[in-house]
Biopython code that builds the backbone (N, CA, C, O; Angstrom):
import numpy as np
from Bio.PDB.StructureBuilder import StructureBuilder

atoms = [
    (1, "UNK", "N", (96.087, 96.535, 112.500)),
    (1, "UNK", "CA", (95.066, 96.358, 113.504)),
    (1, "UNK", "C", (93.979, 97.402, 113.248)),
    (1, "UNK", "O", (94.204, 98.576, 113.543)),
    (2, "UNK", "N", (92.690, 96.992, 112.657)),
    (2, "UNK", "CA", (91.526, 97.835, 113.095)),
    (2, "UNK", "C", (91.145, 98.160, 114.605)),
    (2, "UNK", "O", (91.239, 97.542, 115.666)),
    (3, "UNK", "N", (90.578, 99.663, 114.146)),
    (3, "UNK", "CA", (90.032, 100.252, 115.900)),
    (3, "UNK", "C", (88.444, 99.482, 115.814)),
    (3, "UNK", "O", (87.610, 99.424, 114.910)),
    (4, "UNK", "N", (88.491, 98.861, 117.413)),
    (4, "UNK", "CA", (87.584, 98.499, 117.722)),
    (4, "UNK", "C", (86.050, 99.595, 117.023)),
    (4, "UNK", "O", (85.862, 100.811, 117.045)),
    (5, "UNK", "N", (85.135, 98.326, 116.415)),
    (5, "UNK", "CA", (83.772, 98.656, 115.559)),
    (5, "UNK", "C", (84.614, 99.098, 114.337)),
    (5, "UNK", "O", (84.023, 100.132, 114.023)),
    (6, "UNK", "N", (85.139, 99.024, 113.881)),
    (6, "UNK", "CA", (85.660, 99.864, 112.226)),
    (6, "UNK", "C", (86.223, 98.644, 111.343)),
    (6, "UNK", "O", (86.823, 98.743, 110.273)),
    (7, "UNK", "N", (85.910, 97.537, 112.003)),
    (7, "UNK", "CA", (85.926, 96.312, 111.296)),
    (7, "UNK", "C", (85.213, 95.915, 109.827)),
    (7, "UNK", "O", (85.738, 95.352, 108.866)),
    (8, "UNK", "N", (83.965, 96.356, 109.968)),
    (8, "UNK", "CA", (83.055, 96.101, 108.875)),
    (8, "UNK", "C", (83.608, 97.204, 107.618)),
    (8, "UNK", "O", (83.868, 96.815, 106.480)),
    (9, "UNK", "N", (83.724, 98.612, 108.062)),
    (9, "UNK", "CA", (84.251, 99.508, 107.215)),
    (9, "UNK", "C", (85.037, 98.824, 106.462)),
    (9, "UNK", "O", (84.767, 98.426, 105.329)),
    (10, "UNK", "N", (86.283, 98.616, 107.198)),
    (10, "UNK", "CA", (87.673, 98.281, 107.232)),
    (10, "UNK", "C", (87.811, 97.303, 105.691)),
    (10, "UNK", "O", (88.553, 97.549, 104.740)),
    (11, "UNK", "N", (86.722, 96.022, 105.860)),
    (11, "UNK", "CA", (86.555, 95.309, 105.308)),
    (11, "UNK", "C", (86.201, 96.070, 104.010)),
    (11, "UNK", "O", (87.048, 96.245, 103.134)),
    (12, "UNK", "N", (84.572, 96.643, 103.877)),
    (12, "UNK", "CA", (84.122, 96.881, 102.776)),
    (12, "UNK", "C", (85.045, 97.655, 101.761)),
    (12, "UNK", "O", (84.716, 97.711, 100.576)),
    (13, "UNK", "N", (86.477, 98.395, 102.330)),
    (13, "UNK", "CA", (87.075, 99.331, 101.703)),
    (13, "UNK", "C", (87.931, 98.613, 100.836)),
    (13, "UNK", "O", (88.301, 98.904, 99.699)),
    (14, "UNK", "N", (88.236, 97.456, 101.666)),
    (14, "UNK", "CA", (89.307, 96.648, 100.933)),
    (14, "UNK", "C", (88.587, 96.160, 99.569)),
    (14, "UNK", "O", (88.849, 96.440, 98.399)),
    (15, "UNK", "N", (87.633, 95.367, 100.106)),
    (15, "UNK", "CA", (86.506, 94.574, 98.938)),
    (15, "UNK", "C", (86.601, 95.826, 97.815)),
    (15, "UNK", "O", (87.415, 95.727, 96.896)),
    (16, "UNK", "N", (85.726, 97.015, 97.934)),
    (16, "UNK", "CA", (85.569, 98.217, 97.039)),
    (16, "UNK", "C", (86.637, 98.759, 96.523)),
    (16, "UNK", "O", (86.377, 99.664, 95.730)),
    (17, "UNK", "N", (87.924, 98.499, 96.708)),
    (17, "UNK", "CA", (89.224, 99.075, 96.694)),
    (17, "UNK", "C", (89.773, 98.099, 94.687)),
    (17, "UNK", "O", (89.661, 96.913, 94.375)),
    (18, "UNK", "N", (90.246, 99.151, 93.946)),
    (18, "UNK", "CA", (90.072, 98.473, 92.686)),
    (18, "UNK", "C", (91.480, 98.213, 92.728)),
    (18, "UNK", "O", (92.329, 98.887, 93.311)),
    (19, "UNK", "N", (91.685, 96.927, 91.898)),
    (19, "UNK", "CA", (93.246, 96.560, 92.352)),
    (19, "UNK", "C", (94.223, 98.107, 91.019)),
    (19, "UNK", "O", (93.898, 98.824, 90.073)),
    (20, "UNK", "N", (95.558, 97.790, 91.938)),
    (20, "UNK", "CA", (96.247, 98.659, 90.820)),
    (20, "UNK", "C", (96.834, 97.563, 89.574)),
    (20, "UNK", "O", (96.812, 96.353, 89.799)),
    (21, "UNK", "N", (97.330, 98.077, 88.319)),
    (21, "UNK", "CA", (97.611, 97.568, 87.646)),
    (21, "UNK", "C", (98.804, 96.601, 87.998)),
    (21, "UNK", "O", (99.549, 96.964, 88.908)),
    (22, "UNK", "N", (99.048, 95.444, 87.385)),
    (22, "UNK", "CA", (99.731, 94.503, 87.865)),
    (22, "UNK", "C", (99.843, 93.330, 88.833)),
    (22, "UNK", "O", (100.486, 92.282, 88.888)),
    (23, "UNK", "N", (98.630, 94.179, 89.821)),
    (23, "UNK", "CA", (98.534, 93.083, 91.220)),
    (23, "UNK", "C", (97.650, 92.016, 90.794)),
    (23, "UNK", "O", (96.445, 92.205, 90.957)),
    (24, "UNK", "N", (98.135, 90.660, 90.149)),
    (24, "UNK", "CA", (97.404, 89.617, 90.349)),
    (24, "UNK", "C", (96.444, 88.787, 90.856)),
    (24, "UNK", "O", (95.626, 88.067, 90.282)),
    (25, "UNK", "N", (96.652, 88.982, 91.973)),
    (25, "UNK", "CA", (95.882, 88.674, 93.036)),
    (25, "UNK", "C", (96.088, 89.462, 94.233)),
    (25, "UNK", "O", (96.907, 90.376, 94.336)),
    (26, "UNK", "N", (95.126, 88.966, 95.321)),
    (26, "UNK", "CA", (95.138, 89.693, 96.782)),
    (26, "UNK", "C", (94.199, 88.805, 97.295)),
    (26, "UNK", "O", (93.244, 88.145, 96.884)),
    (27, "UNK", "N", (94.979, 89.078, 98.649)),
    (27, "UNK", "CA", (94.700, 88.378, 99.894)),
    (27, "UNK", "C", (94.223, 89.007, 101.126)),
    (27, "UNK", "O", (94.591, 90.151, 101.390)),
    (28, "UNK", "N", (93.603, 88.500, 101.741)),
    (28, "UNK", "CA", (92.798, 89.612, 103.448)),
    (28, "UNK", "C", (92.850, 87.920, 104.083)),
    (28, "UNK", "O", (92.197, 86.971, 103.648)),
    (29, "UNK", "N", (93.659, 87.913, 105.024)),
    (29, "UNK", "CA", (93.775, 87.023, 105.854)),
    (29, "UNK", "C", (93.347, 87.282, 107.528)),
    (29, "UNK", "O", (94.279, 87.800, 108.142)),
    (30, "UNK", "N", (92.223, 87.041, 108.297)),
    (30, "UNK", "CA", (92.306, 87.498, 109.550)),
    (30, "UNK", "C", (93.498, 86.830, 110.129)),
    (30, "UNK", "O", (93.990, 85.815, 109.635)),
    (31, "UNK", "N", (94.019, 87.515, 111.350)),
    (31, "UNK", "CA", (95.025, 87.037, 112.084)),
    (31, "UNK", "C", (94.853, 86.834, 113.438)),
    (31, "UNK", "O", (95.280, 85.919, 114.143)),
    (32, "UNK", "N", (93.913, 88.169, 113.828)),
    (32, "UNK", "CA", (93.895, 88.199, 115.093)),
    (32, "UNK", "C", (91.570, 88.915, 114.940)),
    (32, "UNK", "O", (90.960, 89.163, 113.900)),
    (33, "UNK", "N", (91.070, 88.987, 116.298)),
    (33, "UNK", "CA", (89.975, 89.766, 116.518)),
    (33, "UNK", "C", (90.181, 90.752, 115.841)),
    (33, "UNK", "O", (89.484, 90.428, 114.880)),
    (34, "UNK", "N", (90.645, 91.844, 115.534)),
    (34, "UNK", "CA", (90.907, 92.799, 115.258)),
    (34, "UNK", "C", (92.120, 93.387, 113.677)),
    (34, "UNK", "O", (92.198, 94.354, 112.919)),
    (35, "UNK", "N", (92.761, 92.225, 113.881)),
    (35, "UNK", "CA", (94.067, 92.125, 112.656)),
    (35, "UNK", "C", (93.680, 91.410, 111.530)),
    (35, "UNK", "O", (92.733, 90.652, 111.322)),
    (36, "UNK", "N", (94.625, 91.811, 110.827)),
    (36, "UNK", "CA", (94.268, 91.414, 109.013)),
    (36, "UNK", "C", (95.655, 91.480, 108.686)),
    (36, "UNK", "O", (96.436, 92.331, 109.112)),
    (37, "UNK", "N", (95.967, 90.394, 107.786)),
    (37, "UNK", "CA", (97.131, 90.654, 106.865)),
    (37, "UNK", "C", (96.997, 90.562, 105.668)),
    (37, "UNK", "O", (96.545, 89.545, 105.140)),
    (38, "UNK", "N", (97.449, 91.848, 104.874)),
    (38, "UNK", "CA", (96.611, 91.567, 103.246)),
    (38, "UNK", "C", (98.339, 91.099, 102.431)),
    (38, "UNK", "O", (99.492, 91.461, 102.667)),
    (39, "UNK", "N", (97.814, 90.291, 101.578)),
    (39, "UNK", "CA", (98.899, 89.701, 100.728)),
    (39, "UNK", "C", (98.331, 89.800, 99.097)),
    (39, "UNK", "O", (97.245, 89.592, 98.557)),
    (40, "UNK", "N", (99.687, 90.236, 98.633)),
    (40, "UNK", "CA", (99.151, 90.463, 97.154)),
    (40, "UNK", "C", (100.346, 89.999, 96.006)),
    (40, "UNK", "O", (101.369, 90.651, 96.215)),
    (41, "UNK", "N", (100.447, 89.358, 95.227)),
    (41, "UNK", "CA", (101.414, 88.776, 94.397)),
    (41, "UNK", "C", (100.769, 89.833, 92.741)),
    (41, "UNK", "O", (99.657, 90.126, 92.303)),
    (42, "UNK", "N", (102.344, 90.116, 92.256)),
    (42, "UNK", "CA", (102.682, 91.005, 91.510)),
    (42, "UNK", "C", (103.024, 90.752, 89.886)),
    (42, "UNK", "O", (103.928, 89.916, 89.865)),
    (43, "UNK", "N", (102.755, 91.040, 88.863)),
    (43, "UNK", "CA", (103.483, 90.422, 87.893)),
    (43, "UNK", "C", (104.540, 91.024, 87.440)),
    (43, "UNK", "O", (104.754, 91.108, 86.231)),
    (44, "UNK", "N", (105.340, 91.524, 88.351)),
    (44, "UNK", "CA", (106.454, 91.942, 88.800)),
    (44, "UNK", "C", (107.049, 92.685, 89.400)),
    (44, "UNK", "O", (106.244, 93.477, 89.891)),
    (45, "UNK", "N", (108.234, 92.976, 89.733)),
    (45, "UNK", "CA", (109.194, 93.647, 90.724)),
    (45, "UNK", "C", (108.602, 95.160, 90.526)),
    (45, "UNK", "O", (108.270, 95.986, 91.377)),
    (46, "UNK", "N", (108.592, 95.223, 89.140)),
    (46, "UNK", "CA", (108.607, 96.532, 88.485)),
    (46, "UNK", "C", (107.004, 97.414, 88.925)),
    (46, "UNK", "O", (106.739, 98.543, 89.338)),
    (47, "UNK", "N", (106.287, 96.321, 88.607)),
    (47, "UNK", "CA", (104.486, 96.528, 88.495)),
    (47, "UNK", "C", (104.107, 96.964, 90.289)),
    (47, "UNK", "O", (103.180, 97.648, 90.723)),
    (48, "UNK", "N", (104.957, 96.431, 90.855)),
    (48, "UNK", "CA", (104.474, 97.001, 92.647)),
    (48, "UNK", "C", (105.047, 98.430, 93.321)),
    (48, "UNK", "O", (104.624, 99.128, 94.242)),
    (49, "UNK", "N", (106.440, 98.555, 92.249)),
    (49, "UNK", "CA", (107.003, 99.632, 92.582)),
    (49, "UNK", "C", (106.171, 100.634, 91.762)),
    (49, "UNK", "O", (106.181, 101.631, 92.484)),
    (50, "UNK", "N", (105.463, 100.931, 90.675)),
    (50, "UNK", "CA", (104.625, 101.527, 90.080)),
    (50, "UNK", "C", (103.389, 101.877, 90.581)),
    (50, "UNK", "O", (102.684, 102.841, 90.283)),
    (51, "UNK", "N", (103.186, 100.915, 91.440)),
    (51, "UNK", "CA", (101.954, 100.607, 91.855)),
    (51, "UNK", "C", (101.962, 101.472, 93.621)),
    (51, "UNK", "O", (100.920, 101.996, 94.016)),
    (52, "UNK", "N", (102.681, 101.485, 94.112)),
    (52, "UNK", "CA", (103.143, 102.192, 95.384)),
    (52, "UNK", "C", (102.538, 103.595, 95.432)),
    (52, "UNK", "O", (102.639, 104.002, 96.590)),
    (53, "UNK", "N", (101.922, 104.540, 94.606)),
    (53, "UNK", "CA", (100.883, 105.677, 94.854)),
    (53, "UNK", "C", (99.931, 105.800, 95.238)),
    (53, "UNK", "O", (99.334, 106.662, 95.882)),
    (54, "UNK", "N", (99.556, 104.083, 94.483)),
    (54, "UNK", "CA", (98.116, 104.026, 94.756)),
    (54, "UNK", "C", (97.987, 103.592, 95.862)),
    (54, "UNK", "O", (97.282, 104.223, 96.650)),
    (55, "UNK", "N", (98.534, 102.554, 96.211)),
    (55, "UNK", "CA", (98.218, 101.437, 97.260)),
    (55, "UNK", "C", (98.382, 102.869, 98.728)),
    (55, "UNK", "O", (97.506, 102.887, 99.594)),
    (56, "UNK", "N", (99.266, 103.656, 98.769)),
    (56, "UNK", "CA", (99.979, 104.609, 99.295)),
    (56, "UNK", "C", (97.980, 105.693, 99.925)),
    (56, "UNK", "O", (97.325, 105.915, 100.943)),
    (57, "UNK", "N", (97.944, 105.938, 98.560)),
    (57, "UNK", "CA", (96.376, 106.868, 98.426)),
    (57, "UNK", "C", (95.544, 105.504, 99.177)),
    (57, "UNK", "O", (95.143, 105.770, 100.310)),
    (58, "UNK", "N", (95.305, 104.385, 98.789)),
    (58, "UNK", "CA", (94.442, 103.580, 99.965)),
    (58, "UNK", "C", (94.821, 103.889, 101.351)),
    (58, "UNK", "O", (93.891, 104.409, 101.967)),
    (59, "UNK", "N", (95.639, 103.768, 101.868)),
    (59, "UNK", "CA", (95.937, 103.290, 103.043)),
    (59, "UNK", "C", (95.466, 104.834, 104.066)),
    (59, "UNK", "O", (94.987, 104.903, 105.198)),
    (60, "UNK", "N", (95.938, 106.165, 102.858)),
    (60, "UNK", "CA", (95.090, 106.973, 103.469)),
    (60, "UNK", "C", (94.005, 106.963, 103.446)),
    (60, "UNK", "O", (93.695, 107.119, 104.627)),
    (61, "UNK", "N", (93.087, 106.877, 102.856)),
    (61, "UNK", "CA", (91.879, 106.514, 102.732)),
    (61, "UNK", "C", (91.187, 105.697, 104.119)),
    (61, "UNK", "O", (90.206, 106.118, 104.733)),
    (62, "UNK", "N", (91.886, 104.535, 104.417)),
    (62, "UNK", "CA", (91.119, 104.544, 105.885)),
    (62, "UNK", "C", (92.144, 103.995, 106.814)),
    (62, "UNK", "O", (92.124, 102.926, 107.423)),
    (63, "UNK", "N", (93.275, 105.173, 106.801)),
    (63, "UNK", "CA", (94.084, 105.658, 107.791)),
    (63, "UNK", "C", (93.184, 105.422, 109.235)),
    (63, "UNK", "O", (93.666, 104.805, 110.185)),
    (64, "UNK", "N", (91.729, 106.039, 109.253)),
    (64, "UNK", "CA", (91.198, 106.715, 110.500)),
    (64, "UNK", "C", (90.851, 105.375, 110.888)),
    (64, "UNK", "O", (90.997, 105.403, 112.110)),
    (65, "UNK", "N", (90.541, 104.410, 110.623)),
    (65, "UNK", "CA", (90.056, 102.967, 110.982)),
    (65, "UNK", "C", (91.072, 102.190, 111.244)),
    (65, "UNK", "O", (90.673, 101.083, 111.607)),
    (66, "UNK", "N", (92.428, 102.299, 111.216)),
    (66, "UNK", "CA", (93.531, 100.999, 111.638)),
    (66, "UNK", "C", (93.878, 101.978, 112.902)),
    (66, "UNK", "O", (93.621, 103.182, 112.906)),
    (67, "UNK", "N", (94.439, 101.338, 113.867)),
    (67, "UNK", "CA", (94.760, 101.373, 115.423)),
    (67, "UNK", "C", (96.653, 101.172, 115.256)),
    (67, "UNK", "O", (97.263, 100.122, 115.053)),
    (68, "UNK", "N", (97.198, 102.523, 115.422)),
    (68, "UNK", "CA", (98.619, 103.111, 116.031)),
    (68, "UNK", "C", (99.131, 100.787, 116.589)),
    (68, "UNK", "O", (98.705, 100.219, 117.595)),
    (69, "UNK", "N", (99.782, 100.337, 115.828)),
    (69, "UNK", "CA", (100.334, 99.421, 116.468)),
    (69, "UNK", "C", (101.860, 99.497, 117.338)),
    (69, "UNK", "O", (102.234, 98.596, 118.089)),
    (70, "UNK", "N", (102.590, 100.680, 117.085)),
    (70, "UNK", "CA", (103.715, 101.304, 117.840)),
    (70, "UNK", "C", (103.848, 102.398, 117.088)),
    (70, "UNK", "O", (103.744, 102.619, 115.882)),
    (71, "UNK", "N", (104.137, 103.144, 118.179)),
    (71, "UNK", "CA", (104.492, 104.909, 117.893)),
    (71, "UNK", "C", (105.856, 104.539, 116.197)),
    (71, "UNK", "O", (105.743, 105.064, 115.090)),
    (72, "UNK", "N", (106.804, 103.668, 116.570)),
    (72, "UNK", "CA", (107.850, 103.290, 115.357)),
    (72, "UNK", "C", (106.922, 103.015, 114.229)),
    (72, "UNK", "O", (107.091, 103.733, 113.244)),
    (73, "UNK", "N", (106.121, 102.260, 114.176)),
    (73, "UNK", "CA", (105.828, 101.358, 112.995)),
    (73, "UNK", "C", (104.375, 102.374, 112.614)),
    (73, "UNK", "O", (103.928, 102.168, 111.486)),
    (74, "UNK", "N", (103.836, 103.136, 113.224)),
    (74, "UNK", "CA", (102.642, 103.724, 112.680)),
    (74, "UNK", "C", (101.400, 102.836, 112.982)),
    (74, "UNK", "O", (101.117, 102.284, 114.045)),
    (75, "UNK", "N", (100.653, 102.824, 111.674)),
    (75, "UNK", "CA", (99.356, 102.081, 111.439)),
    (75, "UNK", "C", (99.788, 100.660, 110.681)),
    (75, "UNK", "O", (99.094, 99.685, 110.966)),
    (76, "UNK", "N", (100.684, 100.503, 109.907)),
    (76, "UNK", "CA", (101.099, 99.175, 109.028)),
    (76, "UNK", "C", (102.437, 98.400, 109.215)),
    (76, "UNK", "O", (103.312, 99.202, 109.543)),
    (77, "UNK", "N", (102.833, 97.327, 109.139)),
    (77, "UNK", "CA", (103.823, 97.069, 109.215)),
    (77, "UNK", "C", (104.010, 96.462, 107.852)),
    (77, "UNK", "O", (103.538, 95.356, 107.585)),
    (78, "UNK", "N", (104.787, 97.275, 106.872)),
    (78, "UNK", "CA", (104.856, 96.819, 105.790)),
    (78, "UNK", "C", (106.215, 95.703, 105.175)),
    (78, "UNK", "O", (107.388, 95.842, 105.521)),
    (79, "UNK", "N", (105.750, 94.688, 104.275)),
    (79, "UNK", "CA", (106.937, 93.964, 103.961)),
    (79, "UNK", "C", (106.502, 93.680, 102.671)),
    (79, "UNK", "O", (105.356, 93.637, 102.225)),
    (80, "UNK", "N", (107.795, 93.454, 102.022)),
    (80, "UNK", "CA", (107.631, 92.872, 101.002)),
    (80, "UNK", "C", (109.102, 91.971, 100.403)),
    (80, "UNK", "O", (110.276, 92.279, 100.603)),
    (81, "UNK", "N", (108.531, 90.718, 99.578)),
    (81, "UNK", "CA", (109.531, 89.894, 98.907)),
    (81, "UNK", "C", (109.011, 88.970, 98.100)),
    (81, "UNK", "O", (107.865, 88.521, 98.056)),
    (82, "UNK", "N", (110.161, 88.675, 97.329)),
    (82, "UNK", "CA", (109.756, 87.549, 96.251)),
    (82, "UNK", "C", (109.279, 85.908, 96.867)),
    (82, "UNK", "O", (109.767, 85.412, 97.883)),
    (83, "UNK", "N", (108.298, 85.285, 96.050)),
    (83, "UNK", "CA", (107.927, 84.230, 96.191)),
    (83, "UNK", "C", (108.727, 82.775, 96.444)),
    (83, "UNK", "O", (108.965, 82.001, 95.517)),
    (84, "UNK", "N", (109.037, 82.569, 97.581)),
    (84, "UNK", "CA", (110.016, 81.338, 97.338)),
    (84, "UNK", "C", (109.585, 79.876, 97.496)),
    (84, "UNK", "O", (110.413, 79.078, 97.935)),
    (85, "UNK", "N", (108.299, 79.447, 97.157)),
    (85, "UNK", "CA", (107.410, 78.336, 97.400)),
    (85, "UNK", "C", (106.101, 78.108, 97.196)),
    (85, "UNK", "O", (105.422, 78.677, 98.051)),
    (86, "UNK", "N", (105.667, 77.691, 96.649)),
    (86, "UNK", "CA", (104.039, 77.651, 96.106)),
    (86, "UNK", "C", (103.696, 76.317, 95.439)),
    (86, "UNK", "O", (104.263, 75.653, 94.572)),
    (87, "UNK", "N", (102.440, 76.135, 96.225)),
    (87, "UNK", "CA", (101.898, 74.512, 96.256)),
    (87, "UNK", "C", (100.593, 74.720, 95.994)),
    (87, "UNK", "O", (99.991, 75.417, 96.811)),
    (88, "UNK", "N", (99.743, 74.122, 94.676)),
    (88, "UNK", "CA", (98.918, 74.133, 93.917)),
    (88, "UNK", "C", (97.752, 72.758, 94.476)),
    (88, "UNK", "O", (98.030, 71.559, 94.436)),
    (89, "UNK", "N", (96.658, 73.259, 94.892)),
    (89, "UNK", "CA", (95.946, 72.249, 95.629)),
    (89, "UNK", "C", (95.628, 71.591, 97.045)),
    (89, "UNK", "O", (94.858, 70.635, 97.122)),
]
sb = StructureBuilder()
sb.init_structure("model")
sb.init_model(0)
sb.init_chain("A")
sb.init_seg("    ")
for serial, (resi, resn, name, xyz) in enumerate(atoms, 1):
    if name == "N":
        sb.init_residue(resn, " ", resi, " ")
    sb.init_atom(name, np.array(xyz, "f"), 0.0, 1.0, " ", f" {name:<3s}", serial, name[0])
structure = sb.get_structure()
């Protein structure tokens, strides 16, 4: 969840944000006024766990712009898993 007005930031950081090695693609899905869910497919297991410093150094980066979603969970609710379905078109 972005803090109200830190939307536009929020955005441009992602856009400006250079992918790390391996991440194929990426995704910024709105969810809500305020929410985003970013999705990113890997060219492998190995390449995301490598990749976890960086993505790690983003998130500080604009820490100050996402909104506390529970004292437990912080600023992100992070997940991750393998692909079990994909439809072309």
């Amino acid at each position: 969840m972005v803090k109200q007005g830190c939307e536009q930031r929020s955005l441009d950081a992602v856009e400006a944000w250079a992918s790390p090695s391996g991440m194929r693609q990426r995704y910024l899905a709105r969810t809500g006024e305020r929410a985003f869910c970013f999705v990113a497919l890997w060219d492998s297991k190995e390449a995301l766990v490598a990749a976890r410093p960086e993505m790690i150094e983003h998130l500080n980066s604009v820490r100050d712009l996402l909104a506390e979603l529970t004292p437990e969970l912080g600023v992100t609710d992070p997940v991750s898993g393998p692909v079990i379905h994909c439809t072309n078109g």
